[in-house]
C-alpha positions in Angstrom: -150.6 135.1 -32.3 -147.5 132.9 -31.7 -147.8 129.3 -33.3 -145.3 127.2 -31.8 -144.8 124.3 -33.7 -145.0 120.5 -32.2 -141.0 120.3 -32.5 -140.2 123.8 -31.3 -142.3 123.1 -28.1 -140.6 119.9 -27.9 -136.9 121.4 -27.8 -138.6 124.1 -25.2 -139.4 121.0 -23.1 -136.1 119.8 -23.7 -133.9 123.0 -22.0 -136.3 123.0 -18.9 -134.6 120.8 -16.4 -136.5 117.8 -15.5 -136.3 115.3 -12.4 -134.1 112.9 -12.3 -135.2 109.7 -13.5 -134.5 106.4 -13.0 -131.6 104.9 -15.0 -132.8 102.3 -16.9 -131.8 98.7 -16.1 -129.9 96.7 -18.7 -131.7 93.5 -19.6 -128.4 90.8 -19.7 -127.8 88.3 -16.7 -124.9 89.9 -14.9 -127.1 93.1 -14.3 -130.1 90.9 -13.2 -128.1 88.8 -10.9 -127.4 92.5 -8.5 -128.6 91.3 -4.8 -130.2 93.8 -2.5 -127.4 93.4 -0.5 -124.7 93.8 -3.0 -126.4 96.8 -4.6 -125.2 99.7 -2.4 -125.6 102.2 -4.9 -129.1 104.3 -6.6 -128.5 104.8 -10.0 -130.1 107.8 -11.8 -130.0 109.7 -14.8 -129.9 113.8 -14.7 -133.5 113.7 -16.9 -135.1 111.9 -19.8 -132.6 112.7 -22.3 -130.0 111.2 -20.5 -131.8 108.2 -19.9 -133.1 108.3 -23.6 -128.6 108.3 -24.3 -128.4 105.5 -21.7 -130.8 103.6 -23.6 -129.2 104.4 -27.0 -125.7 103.4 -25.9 -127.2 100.4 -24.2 -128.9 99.6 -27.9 -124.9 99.6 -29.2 -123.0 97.9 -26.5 -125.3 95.6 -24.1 -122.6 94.0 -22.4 -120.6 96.9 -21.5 -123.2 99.2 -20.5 -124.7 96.2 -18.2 -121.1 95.9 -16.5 -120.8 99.8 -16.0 -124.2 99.6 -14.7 -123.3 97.3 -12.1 -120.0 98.8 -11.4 -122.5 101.8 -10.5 -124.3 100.0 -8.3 -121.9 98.5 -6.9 -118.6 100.5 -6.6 -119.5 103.5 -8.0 -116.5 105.1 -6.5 -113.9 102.6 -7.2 -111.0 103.5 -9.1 -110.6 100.9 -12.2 -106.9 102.1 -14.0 -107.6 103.7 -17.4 -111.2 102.3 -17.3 -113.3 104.3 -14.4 -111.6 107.7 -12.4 -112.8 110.7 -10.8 -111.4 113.9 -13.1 -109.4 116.6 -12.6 -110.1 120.4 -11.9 -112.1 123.0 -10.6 -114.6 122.3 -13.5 -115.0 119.2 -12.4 -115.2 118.8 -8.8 -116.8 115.2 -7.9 -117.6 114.3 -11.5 -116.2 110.6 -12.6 -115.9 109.1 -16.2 -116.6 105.6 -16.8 -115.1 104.2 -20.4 -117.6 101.8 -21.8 -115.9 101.7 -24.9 -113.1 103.1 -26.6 -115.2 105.9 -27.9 -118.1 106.2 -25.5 -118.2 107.5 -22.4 -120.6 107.9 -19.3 -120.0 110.6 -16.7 -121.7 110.8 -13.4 -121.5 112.5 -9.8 -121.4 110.4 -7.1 -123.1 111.3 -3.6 -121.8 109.1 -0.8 -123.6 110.5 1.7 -126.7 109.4 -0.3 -125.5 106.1 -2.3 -126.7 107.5 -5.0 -125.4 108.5 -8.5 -126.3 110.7 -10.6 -125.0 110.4 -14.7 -125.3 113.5 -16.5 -124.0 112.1 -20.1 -123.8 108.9 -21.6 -122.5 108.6 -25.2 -119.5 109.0 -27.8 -116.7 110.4 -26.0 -115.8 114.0 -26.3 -113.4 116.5 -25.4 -113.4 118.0 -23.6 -115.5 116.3 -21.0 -119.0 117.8 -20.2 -119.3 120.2 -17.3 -122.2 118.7 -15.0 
């Protein structure tokens, strides 16, 4: 008999690809302060362990992550020099990057037909940049 352990099952969970979830909202003023109107913009986060890196990052830099978040909502396809760009390459056809801070990074696919986002990594910048 096979005896998967708690924590194998777990990392099993993990690889299976979940809904998307909702991004969770940052708790500081200028995120809570998003109108209706002005937010044009669904946020979401590829699955739970996105969110869970989100939430981390969030955790570590509350005031950056609550302007990216609303720069999501927002503009989410608005170019901000050095700061927030779509990239380059086949690889990475309609992916953006977002700098949060010097060494963390969110990417995310924009659908404008939908208004909706969807980020697919959140956390310490690497390179090269994750393939959605």
């Amino acid at each position: 008999m096979f005896d998967m352990s708690e924590n194998s099952l777990e990392e099993v969970i993990e690889n299976i690809e979940p809904p998307e979830v909702k991004l969770t909202v940052p708790q500081l003023s200028e995120t809570s302060e998003i109108t209706e109107r002005e937010k044009n913009w669904l946020v979401v986060a590829k699955n739970r362990r996105v969110n869970r890196d989100w939430e981390a990052l969030m955790q570590r830099h509350p005031e950056n992550t609550s302007r990216c978040y609303h720069d999501l909502c927002t503009a989410a396809t608005t170019r901000q020099s050095g700061r927030v760009f779509p990239l380059k390459g086949k690889k990475y056809k309609g992916v953006w990057e977002y700098e949060v801070t010097k060494g963390d990074r969110v990417f995310y696919i924009p659908d404008e037909d939908q208004l909706k986002v969807v980020v697919f990594y959140a956390g310490k910048h690497i390179n090269p940049a994750p393939a959605s």
